[in-house]
N, C-alpha and C positions, 0 to 999 in steps of 0.2 A: 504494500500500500504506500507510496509513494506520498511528495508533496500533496497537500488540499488543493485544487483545484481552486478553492473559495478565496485560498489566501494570495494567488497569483492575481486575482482580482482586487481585491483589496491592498494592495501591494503598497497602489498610491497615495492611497489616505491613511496607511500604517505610517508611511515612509514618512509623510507629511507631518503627523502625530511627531514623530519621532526628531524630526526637523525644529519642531516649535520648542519640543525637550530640548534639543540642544542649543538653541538660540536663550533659553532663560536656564540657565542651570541656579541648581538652590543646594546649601550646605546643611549639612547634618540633618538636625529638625527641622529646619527655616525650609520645607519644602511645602508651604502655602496654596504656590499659584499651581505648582503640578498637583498637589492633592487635590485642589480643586478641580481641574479640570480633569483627571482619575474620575475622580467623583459624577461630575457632571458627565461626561460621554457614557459611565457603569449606568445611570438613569434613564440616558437615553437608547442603550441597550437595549432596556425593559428588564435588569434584573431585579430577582424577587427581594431583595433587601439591600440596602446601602448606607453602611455606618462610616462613618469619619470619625476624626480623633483618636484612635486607638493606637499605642504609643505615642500619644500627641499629637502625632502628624498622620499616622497611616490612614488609610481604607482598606474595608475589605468590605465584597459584596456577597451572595448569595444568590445562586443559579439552581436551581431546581430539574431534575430531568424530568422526560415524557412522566415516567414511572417511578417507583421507588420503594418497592419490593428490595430492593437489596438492606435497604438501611445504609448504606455508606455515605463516607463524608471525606469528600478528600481536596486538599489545600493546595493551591500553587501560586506560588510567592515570587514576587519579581522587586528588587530596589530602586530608588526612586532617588536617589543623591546624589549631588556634583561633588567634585574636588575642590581645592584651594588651589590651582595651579593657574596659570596666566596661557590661554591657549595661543598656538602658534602652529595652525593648520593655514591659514588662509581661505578656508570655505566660506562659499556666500553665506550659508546659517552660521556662520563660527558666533562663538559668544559674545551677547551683546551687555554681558556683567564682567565687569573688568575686576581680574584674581578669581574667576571661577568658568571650572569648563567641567563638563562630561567625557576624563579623558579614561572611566573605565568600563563606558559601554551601558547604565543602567537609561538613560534614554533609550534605550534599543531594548534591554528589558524590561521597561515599562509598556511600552509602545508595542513589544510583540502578545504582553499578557494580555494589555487590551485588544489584540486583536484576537485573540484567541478567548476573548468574553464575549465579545459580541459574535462571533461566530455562534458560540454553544449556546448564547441567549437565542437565537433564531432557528438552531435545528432542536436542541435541547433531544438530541437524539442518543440518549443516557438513560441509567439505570440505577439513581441515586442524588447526593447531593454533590456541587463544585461552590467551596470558596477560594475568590481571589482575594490575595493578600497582596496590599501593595505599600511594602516599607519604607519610613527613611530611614538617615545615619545607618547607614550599612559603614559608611568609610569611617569605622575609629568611635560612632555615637553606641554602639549598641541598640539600636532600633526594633531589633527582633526580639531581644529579651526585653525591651519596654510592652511590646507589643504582647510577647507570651506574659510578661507581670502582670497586664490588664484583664489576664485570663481569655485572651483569643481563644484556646488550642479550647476549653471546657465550655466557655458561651456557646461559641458554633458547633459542638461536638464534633469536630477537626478529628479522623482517624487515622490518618498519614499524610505526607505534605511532602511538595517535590519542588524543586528551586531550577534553575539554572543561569549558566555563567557563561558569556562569547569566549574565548580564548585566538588571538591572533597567535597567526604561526601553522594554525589548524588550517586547511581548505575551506573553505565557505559553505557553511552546510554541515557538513560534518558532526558525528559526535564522539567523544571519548568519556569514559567512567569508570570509574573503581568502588568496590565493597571495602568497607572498615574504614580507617583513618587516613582521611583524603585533604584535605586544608589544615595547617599548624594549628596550635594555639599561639597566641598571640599577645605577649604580654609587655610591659615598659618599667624600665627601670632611672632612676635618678640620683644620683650621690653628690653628696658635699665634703671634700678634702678639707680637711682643716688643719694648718701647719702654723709657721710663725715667719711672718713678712719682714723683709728689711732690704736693702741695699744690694744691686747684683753685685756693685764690689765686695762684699761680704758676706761669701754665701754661707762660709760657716755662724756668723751669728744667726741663723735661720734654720727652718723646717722649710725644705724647698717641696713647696706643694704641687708643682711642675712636673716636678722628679718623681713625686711619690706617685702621681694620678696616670706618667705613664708609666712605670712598673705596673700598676693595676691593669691597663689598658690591656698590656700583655699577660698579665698572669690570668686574666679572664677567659684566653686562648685555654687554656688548659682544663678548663671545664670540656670542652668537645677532646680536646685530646687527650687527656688522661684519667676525666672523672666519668664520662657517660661510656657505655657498652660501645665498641665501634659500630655495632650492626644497626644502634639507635640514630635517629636523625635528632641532633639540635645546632641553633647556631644560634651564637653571642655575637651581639654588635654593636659599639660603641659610637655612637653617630654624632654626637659631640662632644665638646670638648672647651670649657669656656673657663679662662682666667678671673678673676677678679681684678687685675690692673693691667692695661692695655701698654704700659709705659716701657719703650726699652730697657728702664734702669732700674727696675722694681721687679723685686722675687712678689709673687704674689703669696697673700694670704690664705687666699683660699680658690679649691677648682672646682667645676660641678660640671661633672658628666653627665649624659643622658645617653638609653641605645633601648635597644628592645632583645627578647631572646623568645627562641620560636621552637618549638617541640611536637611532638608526634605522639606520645603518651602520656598519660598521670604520673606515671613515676619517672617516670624522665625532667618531666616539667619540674617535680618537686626537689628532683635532687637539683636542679641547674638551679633555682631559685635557694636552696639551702647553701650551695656552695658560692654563687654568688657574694652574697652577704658574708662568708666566710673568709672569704678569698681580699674581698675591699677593705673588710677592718684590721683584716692581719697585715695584710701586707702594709696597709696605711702606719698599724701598730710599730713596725721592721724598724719605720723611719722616724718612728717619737710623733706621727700626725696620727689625726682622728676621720673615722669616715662613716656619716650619717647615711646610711643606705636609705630608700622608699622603692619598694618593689611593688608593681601595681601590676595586680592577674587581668588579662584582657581575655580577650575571645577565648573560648575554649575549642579543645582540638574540634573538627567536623566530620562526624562519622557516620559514611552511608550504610542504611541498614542492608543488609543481604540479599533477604528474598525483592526486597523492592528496587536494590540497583539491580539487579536481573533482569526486573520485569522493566525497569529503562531504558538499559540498554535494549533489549527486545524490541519496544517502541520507536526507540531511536535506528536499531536497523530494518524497521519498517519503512521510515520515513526516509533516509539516506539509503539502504542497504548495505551502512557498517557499522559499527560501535567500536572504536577499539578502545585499547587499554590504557589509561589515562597515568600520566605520573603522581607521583606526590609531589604535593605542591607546602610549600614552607611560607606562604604568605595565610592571611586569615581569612573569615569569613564567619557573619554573625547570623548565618542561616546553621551554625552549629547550634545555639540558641532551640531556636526552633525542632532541630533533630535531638537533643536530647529530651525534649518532651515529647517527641513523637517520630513513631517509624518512618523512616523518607528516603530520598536519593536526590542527589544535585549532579545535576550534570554539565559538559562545557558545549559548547558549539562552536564552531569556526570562523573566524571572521576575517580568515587570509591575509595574506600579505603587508600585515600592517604593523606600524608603530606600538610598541609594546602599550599594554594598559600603564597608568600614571606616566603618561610623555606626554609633553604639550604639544605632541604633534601625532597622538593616536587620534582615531574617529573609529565608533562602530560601522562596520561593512552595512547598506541596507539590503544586501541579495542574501545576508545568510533571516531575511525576515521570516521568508515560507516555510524554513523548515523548521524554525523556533515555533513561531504559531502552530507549525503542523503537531510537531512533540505535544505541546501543550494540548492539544487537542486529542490526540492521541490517546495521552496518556488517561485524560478522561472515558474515553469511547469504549478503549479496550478493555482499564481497570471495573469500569461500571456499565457493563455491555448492555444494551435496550429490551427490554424482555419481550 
C-alpha cells in the first residue's frame, strides 16, 4: 500500500500550512499563533473535540472512527517549536522573526499531522478512537511531560502513542527505526571553580582557577574512558568555559563551566552523574580550590516499545516498501516523556540531502510530506482496522 493518493492532492495546502510555520516560528511555550491556528484548521476539520492549553501551549483533538467496537485509543504526537538560531537559508518563506527559525523540521511535523487529521476526519474509515497531540518546547522546555503532568495520556484514555522525526541524510520518504533505547537522555551540568585571584605576575600567591577548571575539563574524559562499560554509550561535554576577569593581567577568581552529558541507560546515567561530581571537587580539592557542582537530569532516555516498533516499521514498509534499521542516536527527545507513560514507537523519515537539523541553513524537504501523512495514516487504518 503505497503513498495516499489523498495526500498527493493535498500536497499544496500541507506544503502551504507548513510555509506559514516557517515564516512565524515560536520558542518553547511562546507557541501562541501556531496553536492557534493547530487549533482552528482541527475545527475546521470537523473533529469531534478540540482542547487547547494542555501543557500551556498544546492541543490535542479527538477523531472518532466509523465504528468503535474495538475500544482503542491511540495518540500521534507531532512538535510545534522553533529554535533560537538566526536563519541563513535565503528562502522566500525564511523567517520573518529575527533569532528564531524552524531549523529542526517541527513545521513539517506539525503541518504533516495536520494533514493526516483532516484526512481521517473525512474518511474516518477506522475502528476506534485517534488523538492528535500537538506539543510545544520539544527543544530543551519539556512540553510532553507538561502535557503528560496535565494528565493527557488518562483524560483521553490515550493507549499507545507514536511520534515521528524527519532525519536528513535519509532519502526523502524513507523510514528507519529501532526497539529499546533509541534517543539519549539528556541532561546539563554547571560548576563554579572557586580559587584565590591575584596578579598573573604572581601566580604562586594564588589558587589558579584556570588551571584547576582545565585539569577538570580533562579529567571528565575519563568518565567515558575509564569509569563506564566500553560496550555502554555516554558522552561528557564541556561547552563552556567562562572566567571571571577578562583582563590579560588577572588570574581569575573564579571559573564556571557549563556542558551536558548524554546516556543510553539508568545506570549509566547515574554512574556519569555520581562520578561527575566526584571527579570536579577532587580534582578542584588537588589544587586547594573549591567546586560547587549543579547537575540538572533533563530528558530521559527514549525507549521504543517492541511489539509497537514492529508494527511501524510494518506500516512504514507499506508506505515506502522499506524500514531499515535506524542508529542510536545521543541527542534527546521529550517524546521519551510520553513513552514512559505509555507503549509507543517514534520513528524518522527522510528528508535528503540536506543541512543537518540545528544549522541555520537546514529546511524541512516538503516531498518527504506524503509519506509522513501517509504513516500517520496508516498507522491508524491498520492499528484500528474498520469493522
Amino acid at each position: 500500500m503505497p503513498v495516499k493518493n489523498r495526500f498527493a492532492e493535498l500536497l499544496p495546502e500541507i506544503t502551504a500550512w507548513r510555509h506559514d510555520l516557517h515564516e512565524n516560528p515560536e520558542i518553547l511555550f511562546e507557541t501562541h499563533r501556531t496553536s492557534a491556528i493547530v487549533a482552528e484548521k482541527l475545527e475546521e476539520f470537523g473533529c469531534d473535540e478540540v482542547t487547547t492549553g494542555i501543557g500551556r501551549t498544546g492541543v490535542v483533538a479527538v477523531i472518532k472512527g466509523k465504528t468503535d467496537t474495538s475500544g482503542k485509543v491511540i495518540g500521534l504526537r507531532a512538535d510545534m517549536d522553533a529554535l533560537p538560531i538566526h536563519e541563513q537559508t535565503g528562502l522566500e518563506y525564511k523567517s520573518k522573526v529575527d533569532g528564531a527559525m524552524h531549523a529542526c523540521g517541527h513545521d513539517g511535523h506539525t503541518a504533516m499531522l495536520l494533514g493526516a487529521a483532516k484526512y481521517l476526519s473525512e474518511t474516518r474509515n477506522f475502528d476506534g478512537t485517534v488523538v492528535v497531540i500537538f506539543q510545544p518546547a520539544e527543544e530543551g522546555g519539556g512540553g510532553g511531560k507538561e502535557m503528560c503532568d496535565d494528565g493527557m495520556m488518562d483524560r483521553w484514555g490515550i493507549q499507545e502513542v507514536y511520534g515521528m522525526h524527519n532525519w536528513p541524510g535519509k532519502p526523502v520518504g524513507s523510514f528507519a527505526i529501532r526497539p529499546g533505547a533509541f534517543f539519549a537522555a539528556a541532561d546539563q551540568f554547571e560548576m563554579v571553580i572557586e580559587g584565590k585571584g591575584g596578579h598573573a605576575a604572581k601566580p604562586q600567591e594564588t589558587i589558579d582557577t584556570t588551571i584547576v577548571a582545565s585539569h577538570i575539563v580533562i579529567a571528565l574524559q575519563t568518565i567515558a574512558s575509564r569509569n563506564v562499560d566500553p560496550v555502554e554509550q555516554v558522552v561528557v561535554s564541556v561547552t563552556s568555559f567562562e572566567t571571571s576577569s577578562k583582563a590579560h593581567n588577572v588570574i581569575p577568581q573564579t571559573v564556571k563551566l557549563r556542558g551536558t552529558v548524554r546516556t543510553l541507560s539508568a545506570a549509566t546515567r547515574d554512574l556519569a552523574e555520581k562520578r561527575l561530581v566526584e571527579i570536579a571537587k577532587g580534582t578542584a580539592a588537588t589544587f586547594g580550590a573549591t567546586a560547587d557542582v549543579d547537575y540538572m537530569r533533563g530528558y530521559p532516555v527514549m525507549v521504543n516499545s517492541e511489539e509497537q516498533t514492529d508494527f511501524a516499521a510494518k506500516v512504514a514498509k507499506s508506505v515506502s516498501g522499506d524500514c531499515a534499521d535506524a542508529p542510536l542516536v545521543m541527542g534527546g527527545e521529550d517524546f521519551a516523556f510520553m513513552l514512559e507513560e505509555r507503549p509507543g514507537a517514534y520513528i524518522l523519515v527522510g528528508n535528503g540531502d540536506t543541512a543537518s537539523v540545528h544549522h541555520p541553513e537546514y529546511n524541512f524537504t516538503d516531498e518527504a510530506i506524503p509519506a509522513g501523512c501517509s504513516w500517520w495514516a496508516e498507522i491508524v487504518e491498520q492499528r484500528m482496522p474498520a469493522a
